[in-house]
C-alpha positions as CSV (number, residue, x, y, z in Angstrom):
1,X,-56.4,-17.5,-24.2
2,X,-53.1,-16.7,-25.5
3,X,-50.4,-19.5,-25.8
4,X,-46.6,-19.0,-25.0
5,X,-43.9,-21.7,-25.9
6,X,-40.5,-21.2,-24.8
7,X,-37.8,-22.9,-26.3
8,X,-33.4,-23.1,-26.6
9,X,-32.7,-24.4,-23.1
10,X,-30.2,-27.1,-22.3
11,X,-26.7,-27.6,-20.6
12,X,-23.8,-25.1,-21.1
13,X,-20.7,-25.0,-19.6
14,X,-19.6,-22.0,-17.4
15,X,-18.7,-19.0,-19.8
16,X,-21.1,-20.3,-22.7
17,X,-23.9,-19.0,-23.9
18,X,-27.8,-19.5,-24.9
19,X,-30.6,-18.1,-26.9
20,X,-34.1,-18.9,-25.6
21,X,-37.2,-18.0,-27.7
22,X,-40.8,-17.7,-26.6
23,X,-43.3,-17.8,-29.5
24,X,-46.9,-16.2,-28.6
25,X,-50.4,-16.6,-30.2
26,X,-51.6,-13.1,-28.8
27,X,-52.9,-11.4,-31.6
28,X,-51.7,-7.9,-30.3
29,X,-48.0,-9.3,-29.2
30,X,-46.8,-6.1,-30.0
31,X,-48.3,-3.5,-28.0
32,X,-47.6,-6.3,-25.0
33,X,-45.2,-6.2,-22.1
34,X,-42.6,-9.1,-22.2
35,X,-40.8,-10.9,-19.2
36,X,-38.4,-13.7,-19.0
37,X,-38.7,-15.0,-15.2
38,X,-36.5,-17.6,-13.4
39,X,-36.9,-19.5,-10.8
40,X,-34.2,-22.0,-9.3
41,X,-34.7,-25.2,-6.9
42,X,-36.3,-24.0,-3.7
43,X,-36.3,-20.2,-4.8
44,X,-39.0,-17.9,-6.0
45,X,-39.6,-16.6,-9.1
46,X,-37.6,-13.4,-10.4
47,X,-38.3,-11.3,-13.1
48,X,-34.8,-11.7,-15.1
49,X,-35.7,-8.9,-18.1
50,X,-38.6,-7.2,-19.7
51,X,-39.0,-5.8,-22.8
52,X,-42.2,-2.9,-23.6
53,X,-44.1,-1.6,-26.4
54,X,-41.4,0.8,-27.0
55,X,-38.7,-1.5,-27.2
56,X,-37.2,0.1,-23.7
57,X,-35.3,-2.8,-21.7
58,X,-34.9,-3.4,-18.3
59,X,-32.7,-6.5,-16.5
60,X,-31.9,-7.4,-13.0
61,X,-28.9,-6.9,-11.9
62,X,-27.8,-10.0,-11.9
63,X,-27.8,-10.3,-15.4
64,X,-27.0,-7.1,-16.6
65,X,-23.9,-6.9,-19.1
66,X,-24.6,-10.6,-20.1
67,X,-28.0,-11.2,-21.4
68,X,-30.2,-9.5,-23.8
69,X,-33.8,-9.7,-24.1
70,X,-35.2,-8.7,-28.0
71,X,-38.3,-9.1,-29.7
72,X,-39.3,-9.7,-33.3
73,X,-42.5,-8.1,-33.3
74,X,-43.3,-10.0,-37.0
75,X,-42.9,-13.6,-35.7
76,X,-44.7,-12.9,-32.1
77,X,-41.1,-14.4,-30.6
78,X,-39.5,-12.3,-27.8
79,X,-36.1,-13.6,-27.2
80,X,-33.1,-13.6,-24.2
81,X,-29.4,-14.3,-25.1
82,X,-27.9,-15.3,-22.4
83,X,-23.7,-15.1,-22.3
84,X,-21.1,-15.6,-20.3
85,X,-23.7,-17.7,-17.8
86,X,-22.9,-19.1,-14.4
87,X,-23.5,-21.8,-12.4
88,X,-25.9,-19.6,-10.4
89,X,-27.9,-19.1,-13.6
90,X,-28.9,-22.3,-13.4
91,X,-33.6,-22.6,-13.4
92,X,-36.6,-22.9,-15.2
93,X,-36.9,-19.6,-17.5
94,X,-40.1,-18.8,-18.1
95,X,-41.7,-16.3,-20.3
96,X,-44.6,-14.2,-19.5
97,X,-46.6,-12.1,-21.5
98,X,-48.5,-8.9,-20.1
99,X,-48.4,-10.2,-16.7
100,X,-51.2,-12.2,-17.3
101,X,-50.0,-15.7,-19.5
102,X,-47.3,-17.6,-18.5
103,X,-45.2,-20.3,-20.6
104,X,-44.7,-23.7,-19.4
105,X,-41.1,-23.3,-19.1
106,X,-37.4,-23.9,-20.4
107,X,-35.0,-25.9,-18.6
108,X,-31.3,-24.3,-18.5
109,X,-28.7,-25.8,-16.9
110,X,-24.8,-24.1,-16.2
111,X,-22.6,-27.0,-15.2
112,X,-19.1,-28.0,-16.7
């Protein structure tokens, strides 16, 4: 069973920024698919950015321009820096690790 703990939420103001980590116990993390997923109040869940093997990226376009998703292959961490974030940004982030584990979840909040 692999473990995922996702950490660096909070509150920001409009136009600040965030760096949220997700730490995995897989002991192949590198060769694995990575996703950050959100999902606001009363929405479903949306894949936000994904990261492969290869290091090839892909983002909604939502987010596209402002956040970055990275991983450090050494330390099992994948990682999304989030800038210039909105009010709409606002959810749970969760990380998810070849579509098969699932975090329990990182609180961000975008309100001045």
């Amino acid at each position: 069973q692999v473990q995922l703990v996702e950490s660096g939420g909070g509150l920001v103001q409009p136009g600040g920024s965030l760096r949220l980590s997700c730490a995995s116990s897989a002991r192949f993390f590198s060769s694995h698919t990575m996703d950050w997923y959100r999902q606001a109040p009363g929405q479903q869940r949306e894949l936000v950015a994904r990261i492969i093997r290869g290091g090839v990226t892909y983002y909604a376009d939502s987010v596209k321009g402002r956040f970055t998703i990275s991983r450090d292959n050494a330390k099992n961490t994948v990682y999304l820096q989030m800038n210039s974030l909105r009010p709409e940004d606002t959810a749970v982030y969760y990380c998810n690790e070849d579509g098969a584990f699932w975090g329990q979840g990182t609180q961000v909040t975008v309100s001045s």
